[in-house]
C-alpha positions in Angstrom: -34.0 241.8 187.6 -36.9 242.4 185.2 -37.3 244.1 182.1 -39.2 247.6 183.0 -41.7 247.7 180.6 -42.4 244.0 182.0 -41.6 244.3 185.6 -45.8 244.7 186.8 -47.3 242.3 184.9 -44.3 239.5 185.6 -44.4 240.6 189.5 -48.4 240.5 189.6 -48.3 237.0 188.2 -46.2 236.0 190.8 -47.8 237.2 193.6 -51.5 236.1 192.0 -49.8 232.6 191.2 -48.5 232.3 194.8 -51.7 233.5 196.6 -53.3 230.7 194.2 -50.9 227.8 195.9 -52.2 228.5 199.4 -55.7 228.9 197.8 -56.0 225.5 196.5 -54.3 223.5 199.4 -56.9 224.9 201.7 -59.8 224.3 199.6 -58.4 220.7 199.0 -57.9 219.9 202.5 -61.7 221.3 203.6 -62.7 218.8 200.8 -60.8 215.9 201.5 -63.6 214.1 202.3 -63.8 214.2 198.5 -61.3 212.4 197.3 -61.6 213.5 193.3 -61.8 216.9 194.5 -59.1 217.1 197.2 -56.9 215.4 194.2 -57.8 217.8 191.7 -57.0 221.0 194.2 -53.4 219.3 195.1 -53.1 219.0 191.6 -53.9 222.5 190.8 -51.8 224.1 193.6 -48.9 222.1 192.5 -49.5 223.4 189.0 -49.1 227.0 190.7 -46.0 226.0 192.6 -44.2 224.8 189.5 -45.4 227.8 187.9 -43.9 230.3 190.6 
């Protein structure tokens, strides 16, 4: 699947850049009384999701 000398750093991306998705949804929606801040967290967890 992944090159072995690359396998850890490509798989701990992936999990870090997935945890990150969930991160910023839920900071956005506790927010979202905010909306600059709620659109910059969607913003940032779509970033993540595109990036996974």
């Amino acid at each position: 699947m992944f090159p072995k000398e690359e396998l850890f750093s490509l798989t701990s991306q992936i999990v870090r850049s997935s945890r990150s998705v969930c991160s910023n949804i839920s900071e956005g929606y506790r927010k979202r009384q905010y909306e600059k801040h709620f659109k910059s967290k969607i913003s940032y967890a779509d970033c993540e999701n595109s990036e996974t």
